[in-house]
C-alpha positions in Angstrom: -18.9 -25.6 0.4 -14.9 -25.4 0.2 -13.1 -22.4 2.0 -10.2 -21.5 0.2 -7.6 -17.7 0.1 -7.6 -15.5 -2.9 -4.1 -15.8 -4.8 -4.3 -14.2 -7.6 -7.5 -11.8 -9.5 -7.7 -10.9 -12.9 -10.5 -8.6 -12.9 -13.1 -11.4 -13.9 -11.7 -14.6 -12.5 -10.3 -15.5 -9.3 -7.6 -18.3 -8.0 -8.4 -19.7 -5.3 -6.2 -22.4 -3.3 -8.6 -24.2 -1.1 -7.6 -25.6 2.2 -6.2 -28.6 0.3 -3.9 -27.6 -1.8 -6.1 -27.3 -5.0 -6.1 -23.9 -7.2 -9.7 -23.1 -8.5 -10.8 -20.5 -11.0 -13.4 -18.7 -9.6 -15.7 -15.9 -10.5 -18.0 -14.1 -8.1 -22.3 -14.8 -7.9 -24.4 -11.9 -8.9 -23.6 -8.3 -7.8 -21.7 -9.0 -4.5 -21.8 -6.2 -1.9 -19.4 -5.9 1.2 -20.1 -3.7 4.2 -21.5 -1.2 2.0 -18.7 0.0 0.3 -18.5 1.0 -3.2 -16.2 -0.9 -4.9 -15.0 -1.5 -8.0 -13.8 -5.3 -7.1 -15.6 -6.7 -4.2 -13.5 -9.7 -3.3 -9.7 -9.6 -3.3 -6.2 -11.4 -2.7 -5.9 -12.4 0.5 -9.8 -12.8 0.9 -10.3 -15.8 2.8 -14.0 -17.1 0.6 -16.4 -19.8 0.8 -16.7 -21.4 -2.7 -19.0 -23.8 -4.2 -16.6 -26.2 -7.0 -18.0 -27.4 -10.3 -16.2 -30.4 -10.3 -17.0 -30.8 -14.1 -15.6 -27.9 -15.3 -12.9 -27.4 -12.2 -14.5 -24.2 -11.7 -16.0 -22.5 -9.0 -18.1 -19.6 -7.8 -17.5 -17.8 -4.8 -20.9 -17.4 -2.7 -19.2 -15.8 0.5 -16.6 -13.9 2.2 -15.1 -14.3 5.3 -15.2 -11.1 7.9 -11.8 -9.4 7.2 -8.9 -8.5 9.6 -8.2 -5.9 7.4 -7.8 -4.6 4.4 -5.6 -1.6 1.9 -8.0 0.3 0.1 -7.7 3.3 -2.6 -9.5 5.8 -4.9 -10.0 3.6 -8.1 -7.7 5.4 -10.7 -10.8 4.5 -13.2 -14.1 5.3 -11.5 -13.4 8.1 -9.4 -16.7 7.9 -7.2 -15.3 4.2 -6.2 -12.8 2.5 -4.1 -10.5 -0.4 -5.1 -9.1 -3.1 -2.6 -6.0 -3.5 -3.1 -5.3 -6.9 -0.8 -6.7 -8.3 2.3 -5.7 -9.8 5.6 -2.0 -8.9 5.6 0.5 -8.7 8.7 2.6 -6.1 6.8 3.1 -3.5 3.9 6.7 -2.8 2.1 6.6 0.0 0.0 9.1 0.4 -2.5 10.6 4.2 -3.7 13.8 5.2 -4.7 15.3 8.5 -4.3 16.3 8.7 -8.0 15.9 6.6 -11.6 12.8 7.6 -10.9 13.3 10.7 -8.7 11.6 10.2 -5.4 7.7 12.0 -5.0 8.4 12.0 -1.3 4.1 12.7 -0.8 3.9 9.2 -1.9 5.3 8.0 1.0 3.0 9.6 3.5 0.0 8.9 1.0 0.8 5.3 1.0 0.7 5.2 4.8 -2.1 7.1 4.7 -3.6 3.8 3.0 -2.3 1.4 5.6 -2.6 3.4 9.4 -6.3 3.1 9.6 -6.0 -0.7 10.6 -3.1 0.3 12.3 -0.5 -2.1 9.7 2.8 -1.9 10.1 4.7 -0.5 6.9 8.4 -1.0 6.0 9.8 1.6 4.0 12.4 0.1 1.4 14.7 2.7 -0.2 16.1 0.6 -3.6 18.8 0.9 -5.9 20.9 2.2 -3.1 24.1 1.1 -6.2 23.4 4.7 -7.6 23.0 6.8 -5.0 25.4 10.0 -4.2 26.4 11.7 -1.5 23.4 14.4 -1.4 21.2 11.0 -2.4 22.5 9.2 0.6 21.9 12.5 2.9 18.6 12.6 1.3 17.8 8.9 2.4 19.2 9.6 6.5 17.0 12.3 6.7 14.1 10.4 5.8 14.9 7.5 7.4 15.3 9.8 10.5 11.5 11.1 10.2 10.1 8.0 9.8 12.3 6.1 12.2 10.6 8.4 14.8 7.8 8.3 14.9 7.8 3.9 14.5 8.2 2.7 11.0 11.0 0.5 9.5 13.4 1.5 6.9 15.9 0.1 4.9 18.2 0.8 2.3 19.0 -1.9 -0.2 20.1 -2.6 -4.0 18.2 -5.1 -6.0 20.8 -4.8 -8.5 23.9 -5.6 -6.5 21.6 -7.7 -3.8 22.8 -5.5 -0.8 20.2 -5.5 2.3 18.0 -8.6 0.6 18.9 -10.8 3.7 16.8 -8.2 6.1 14.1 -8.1 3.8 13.7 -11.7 4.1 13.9 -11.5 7.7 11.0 -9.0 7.9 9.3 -11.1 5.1 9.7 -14.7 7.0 6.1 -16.2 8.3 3.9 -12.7 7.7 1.2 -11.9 4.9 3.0 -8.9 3.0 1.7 -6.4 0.7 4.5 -5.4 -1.5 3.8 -1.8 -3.4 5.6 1.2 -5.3 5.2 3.4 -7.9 6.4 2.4 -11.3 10.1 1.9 -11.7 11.1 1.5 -8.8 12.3 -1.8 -9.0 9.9 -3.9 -7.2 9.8 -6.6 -9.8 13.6 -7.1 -9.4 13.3 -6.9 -5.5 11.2 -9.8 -5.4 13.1 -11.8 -7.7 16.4 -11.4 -5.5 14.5 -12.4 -2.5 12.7 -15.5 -4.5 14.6 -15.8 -8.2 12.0 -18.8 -8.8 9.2 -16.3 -9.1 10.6 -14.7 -12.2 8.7 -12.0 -12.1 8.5 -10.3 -15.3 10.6 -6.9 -15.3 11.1 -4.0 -17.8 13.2 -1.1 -17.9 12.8 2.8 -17.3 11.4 4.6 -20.4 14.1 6.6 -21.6 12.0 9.4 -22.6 9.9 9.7 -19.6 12.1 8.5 -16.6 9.0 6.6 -15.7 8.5 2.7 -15.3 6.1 0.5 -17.3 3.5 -1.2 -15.7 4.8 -5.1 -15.3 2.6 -6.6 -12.7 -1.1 -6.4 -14.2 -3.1 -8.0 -11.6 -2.5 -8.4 -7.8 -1.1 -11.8 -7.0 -0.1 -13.5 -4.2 3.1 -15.9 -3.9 4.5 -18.4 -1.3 7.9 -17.9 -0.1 10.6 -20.5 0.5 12.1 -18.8 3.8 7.8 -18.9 4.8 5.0 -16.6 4.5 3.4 -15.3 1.6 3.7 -11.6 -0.3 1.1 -9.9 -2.2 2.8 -8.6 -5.9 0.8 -5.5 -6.7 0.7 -3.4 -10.0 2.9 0.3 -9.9 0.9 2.8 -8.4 1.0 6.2 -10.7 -1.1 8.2 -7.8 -3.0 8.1 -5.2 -6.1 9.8 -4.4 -8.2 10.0 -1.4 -12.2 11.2 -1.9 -13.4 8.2 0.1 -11.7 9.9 3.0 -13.2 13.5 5.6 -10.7 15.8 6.8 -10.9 14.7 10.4 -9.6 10.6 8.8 -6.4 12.4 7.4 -6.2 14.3 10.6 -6.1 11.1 12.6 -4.4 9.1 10.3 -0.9 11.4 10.3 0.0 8.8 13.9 2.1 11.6 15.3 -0.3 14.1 15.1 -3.1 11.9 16.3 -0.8 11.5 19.3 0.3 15.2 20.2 -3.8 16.1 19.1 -5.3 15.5 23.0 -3.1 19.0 23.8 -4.7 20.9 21.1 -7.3 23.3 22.5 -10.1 22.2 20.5 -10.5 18.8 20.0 -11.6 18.5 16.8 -8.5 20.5 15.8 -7.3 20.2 11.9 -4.2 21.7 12.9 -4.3 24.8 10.3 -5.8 27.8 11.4 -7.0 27.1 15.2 -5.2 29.1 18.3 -3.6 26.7 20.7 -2.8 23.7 18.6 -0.1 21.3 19.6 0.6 20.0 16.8 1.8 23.3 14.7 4.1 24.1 18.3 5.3 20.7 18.0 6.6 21.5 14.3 7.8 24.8 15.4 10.0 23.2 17.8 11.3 20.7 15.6 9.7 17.6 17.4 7.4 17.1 14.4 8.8 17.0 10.8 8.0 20.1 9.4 7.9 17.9 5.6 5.4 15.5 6.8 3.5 18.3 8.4 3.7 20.1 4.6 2.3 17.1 2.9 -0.4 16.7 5.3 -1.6 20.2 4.5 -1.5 19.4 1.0 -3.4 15.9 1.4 -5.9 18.1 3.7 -6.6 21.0 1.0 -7.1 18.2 -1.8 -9.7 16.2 0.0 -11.1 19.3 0.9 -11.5 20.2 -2.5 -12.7 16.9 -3.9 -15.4 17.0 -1.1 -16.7 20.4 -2.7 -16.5 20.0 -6.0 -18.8 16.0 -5.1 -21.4 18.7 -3.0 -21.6 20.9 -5.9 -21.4 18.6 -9.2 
């Protein structure tokens, strides 16, 4: 048996680089089942696997996993009554937005960390394409980055296009596992290649017609970097959904309100409705954002709703 890391899936087959250097296409034995999830893939990149090499064929199949550290997980966009893993065993997330070309869906911020605070993984927020921002764009950007700043994130403003800001990206970047995400368009893709122009990956250009990207990067793959460490290229994320989740995770996945929760009066306190809750005081005063504190309402009342509508379909 060879242990080896996931570097790159294509739905079917898997590279693996094995602990000497050697890359091996892999597919999975049987129906593989992991911690009882319900999965639509049920190894990933960044799995660390046991595989069993036929040295005829320079093939292998992948008989085990290794336990995980941890791992980014979402609704599958195609089988709604299944989750996806989106990478595994990662030190970091960047997430990618941009506050126009496209115009920023601010929710997706707090629904991406929504993704990654469960195992507690720090997340670097990268504002991009910083060349065509104006005035109320950059006011738009400190006031965000003030939010997040707060309450423990990183945040950065760069331009992938003029290469201003790359050189603290590859400070964060140097010797950590990162999972590199965003929605479509938001120049991920050129980001990478700024911080690594040997990857060349493949990059398109807005649709005209929608002010959306195109889906470039198909599969999840992971790459070695120069300056050292590794990043995980993921495909654009259109949305994200959350049915796998109660409305207790969300509660305790928003890390300010998790931490201002003990004052609440009861303790298993949403922070909607109840008397006494130290968390809506907390955005009355102003020492909560009252924008995250919107979009957790909203993230609340849709899992709420897909919860009811799987108890009664």
């Amino acid at each position: 048996m060879t242990k080896g890391i996931i570097y790159k899936s294509t739905g079917s087959w898997y590279d693996v680089v094995t602990d000497d250097g050697l890359t091996i296409p892999c597919r999975t034995v049987g129906k593989m089942r992991l911690n009882e999830l319900k999965v639509t893939n049920p190894v990933a990149v960044g799995d660390i696997v046991n595989i069993e090499i036929n040295s005829k064929e320079n093939t292998g199949v992948i008989k085990s996993v290794v336990d995980r550290r941890n791992y980014v997980i979402r609704q599958s966009p195609r089988k709604k009554h299944f989750m996806h893993i989106i990478a595994c065993n990662i030190d970091q997330a960047f997430v990618i937005v941009t506050i126009r070309e496209p115009k920023l869906k601010q929710g997706f911020i707090d629904r991406f960390l929504l993704m990654t605070e469960p195992f507690n993984i720090p997340v670097h927020i990268i504002f991009n394409k910083s060349d065509i921002y104006d005035e109320n764009d950059l006011g738009i950007y400190e006031y965000l980055k003030e939010i997040y700043e707060k309450i423990g994130y990183k945040v950065h403003l760069v331009s992938g296009q003029e290469n201003v800001g790359i050189d603290g990206l590859k400070e964060a970047l140097k010797d950590k596992m990162t999972l590199v995400a965003g929605q479509s368009g938001v120049g991920k893709s050129s980001l990478i290649n700024r911080i690594q122009p040997d990857l060349e990956i493949k990059t398109t250009e807005l649709s005209d017609y929608t002010g959306k990207g195109q889906h470039t990067t198909t599969f999840a793959q992971m790459h070695e970097l120069e300056i050292g460490g590794k990043i995980i290229d993921t495909p654009g994320i259109k949305t994200l959904s959350f049915n796998y989740l109660g409305l207790a995770d969300v509660a305790h996945n928003f890390r300010e309100f998790f931490e201002a929760s003990p004052e609440c009066k009861f303790s298993d306190c949403l922070h909607r409705n109840e008397p006494k809750c130290a968390v809506k005081e907390k955005v009355e005063s102003g020492e909560i954002s009252e924008l995250r504190y919107f979009n957790y309402i909203q993230l609340l009342e849709e899992v709420e709703d897909q919860n009811y509508w799987e108890i009664h379909s």
